[in-house]
N, C-alpha and C positions, 0 to 999 in steps of 0.2 A: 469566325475565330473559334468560340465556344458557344456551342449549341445549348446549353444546359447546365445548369449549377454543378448536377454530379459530373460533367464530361471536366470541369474546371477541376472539381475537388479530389477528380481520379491524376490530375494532370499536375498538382498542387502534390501530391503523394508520391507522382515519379519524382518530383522536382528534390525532394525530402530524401528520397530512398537514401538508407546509412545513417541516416538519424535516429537517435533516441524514440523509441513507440511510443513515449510515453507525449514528447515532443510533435509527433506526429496525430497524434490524436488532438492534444489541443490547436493546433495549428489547422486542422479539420472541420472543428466545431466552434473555431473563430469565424473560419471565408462562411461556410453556410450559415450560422446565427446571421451575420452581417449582409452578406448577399442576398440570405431570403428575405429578412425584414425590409432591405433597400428595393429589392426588387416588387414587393408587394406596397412597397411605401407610391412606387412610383406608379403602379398598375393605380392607386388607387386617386393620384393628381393626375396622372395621363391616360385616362381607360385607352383610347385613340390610338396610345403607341403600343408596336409590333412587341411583344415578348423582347426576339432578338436586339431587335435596337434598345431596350431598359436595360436586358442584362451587358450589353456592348458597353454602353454610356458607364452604369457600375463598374465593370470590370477596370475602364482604362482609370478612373480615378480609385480603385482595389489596388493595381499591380498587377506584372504577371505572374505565372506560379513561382517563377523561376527570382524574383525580386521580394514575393513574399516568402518564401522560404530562406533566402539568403538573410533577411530582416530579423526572422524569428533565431537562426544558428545563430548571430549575433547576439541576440539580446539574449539566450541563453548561455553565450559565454559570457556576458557581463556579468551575470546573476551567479554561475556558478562561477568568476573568479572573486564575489562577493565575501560567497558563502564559504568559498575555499582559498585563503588569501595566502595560502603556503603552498602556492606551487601547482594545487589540483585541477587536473584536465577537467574541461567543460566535459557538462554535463547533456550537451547536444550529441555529446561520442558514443555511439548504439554500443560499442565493444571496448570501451576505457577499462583498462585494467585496475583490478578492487585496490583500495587502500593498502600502502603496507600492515601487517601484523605488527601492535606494539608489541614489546619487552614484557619479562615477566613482568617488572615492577612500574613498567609504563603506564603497564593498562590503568593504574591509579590514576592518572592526570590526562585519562583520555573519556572525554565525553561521552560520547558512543555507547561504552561501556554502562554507564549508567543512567541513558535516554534507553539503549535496548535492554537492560535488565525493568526500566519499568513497563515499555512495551510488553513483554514477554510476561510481568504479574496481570498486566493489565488483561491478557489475552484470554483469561479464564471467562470474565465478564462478558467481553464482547463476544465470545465463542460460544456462548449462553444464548445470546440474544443474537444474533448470527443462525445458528441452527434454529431455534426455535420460530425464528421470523418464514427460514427458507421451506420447514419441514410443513405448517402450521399454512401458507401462503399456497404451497404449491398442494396439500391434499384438498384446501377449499378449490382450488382451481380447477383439480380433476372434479372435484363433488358438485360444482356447480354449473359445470360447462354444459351439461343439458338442459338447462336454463337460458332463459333470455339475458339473464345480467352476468351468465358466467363468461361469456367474452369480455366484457370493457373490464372484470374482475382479474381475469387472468393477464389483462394487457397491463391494468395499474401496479398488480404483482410484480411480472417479470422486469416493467419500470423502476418500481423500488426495488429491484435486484441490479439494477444497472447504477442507483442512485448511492445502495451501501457500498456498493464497489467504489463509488469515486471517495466516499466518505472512510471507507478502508484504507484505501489510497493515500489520501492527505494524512492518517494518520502514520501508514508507512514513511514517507517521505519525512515529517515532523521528528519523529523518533529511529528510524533507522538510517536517514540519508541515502533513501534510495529514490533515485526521480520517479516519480509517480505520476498520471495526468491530473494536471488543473480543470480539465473541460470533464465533463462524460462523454461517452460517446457514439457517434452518431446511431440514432435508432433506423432502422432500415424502413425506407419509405413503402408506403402505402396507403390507395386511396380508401378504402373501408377499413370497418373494423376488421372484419373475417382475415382481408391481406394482410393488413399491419402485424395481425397475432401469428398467421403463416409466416411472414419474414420474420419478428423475432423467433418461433421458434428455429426456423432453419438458420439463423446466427449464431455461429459456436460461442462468440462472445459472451453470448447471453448465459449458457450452461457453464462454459470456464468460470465464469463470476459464480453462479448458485453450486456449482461445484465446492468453489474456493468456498463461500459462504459453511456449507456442510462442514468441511474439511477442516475448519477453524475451531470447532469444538474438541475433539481428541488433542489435536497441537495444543490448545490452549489447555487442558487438562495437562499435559507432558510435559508443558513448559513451566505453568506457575508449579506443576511439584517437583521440580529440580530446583527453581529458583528457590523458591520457601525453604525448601528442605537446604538448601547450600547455606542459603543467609544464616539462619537458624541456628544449625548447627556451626557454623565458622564463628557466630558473632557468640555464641554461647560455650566453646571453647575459648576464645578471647577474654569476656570478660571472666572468664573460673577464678583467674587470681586477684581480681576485684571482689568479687562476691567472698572468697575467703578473707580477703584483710579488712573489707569492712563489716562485714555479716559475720564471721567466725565460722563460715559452712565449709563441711569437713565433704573431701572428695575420698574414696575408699575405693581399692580394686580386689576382684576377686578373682581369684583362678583355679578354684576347684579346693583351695588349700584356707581358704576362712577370707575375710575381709584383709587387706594389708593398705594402713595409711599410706597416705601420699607424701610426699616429701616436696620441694620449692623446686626438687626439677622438675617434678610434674608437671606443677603449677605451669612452667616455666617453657615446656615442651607443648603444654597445654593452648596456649596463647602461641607461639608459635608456631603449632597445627593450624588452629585457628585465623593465622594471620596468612598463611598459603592457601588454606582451605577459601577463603574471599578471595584473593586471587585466581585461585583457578574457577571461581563461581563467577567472578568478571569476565574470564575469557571466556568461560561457557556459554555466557552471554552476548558474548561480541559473534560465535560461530553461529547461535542461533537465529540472531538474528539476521545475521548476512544467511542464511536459511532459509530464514522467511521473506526477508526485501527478494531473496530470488524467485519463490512461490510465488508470492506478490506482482510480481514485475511479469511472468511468465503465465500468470490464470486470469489480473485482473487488467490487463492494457492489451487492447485492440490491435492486433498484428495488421 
């Protein structure tokens, strides 16, 4: 039937084709997590039986590919008509079209809005530590690789490159609602060190991620100074006619012709600017981030 774990997990991946990547990945590094530890479990009560007949024996109490993937579209629409109890296509749909665009004055009572304005502050930090991890991992790898310990060094690196991906991930998903994978994903097999570090490097996977890792510092600098700067300025034209009626602070304009007081339209126009200016800083937010859940979704999930 199946010769081999990868011939199941390549047969498990036609069975999927149209699925979410993100879907398809953890539904990948379920069958092998599960297959290998059973199939080593039994290697080691049956030394006696044939490979074939341990993974035969697993497999029919596994499923076929075609029963577990059906298994998994399901329990992903459970989950996304959970999470989406107004109507939203599961989240198994590789090609689901984006949420509608709230209204201007929607975007107030639309979550998103203010889980992706914190992502987006937050992205300054992690885009710190992000670059620095990738920049800092990958010169010791070159500098050490003519060393005996620059192999297992460059292998434990390029693995925490695969590990902040999924940790990127989960954070994407939490705050943007974009599916992300729950699993990591599969490292390509090899019996040595030397092949193991030869297959990750020839996995694009592996670069997409340290790419995206790079890439996250300028975004996250471009992001948190729009963000800051919108709040900032929106919440500090809002409060102006607070600050005058209780502070007595005098707002003055000048246009070449001396200081000229403000008057309570000011005030008035002032707060008003400021009440559109957070609005458009919400939706700025909302575009951003469906921005980055798409970067996200397209550097760090295994095609």
């Amino acid at each position: 039937m199946f010769e081999s774990i990868e011939s199941y997990l390549k047969a498990l991946k036609t069975a999927l084709r149209g699925a979410d990547p993100a879907l398809v990945q953890d539904a990948l590094w379920d069958a092998e997590a599960h297959l290998g530890s059973g199939l080593a479990a039994m290697k080691e009560e049956h030394p006696e039986l044939p490979e074939s007949e341990a993974l035969a024996s697993l497999l029919m109490a596994f499923g076929t590919p075609e029963e577990v993937a059906e298994a998994y579209l399901e329990r992903e629409a459970v989950v996304a008509q959970a999470l989406h109890p107004k109507g939203a296509l599961a989240a198994a749909e590789q090609d689901a079209p984006l949420a509608p665009w709230p209204g201007l004055f929607e975007v107030l009572k639309t979550p998103k809005a203010y889980t992706s304005l914190l992502y987006l502050v937050m992205s300054l930090a992690t885009g710190i530590f992000f670059f620095t991890w990738a920049v800092a991992g990958l010169s010791l790898s070159l500098g050490l690789f003519v060393l005996i310990i620059g192999i297992p060094f460059a292998l434990a690196f390029l693995g925490s490159v695969r590990m902040l991906a999924l940790v990127e991930g989960r954070l994407v998903e939490a705050l943007l609602d974009v599916r992300m994978p729950r699993r990591p994903s599969l490292l390509p097999e090899g019996k040595g060190w030397m092949e193991r570090l030869k297959n990750l490097l020839s996995d694009g996977h592996t670069w997409s991620s340290l790419a995206y890792l790079v890439l996250h510092l300028p975004l996250g600098i471009l992001f948190f100074t729009l963000m800051v700067t919108g709040l900032s300025l929106s919440i500090s034209f809002m409060l102006a006619p607070i600050a005058h009626w209780f502070f007595g602070s005098s707002i003055s304009l000048d246009f070449g012709y001396g200081p000229l007081p403000h008057t309570g339209w000011v005030l008035f126009l002032s707060a008003v600017g400021g009440f559109f200016g957070l609005l458009g800083t919400l939706h700025l937010a909302l575009a951003l981030g469906r921005f980055q859940g798409f970067l996200a979704k397209h550097m760090l999930v295994r095609k």
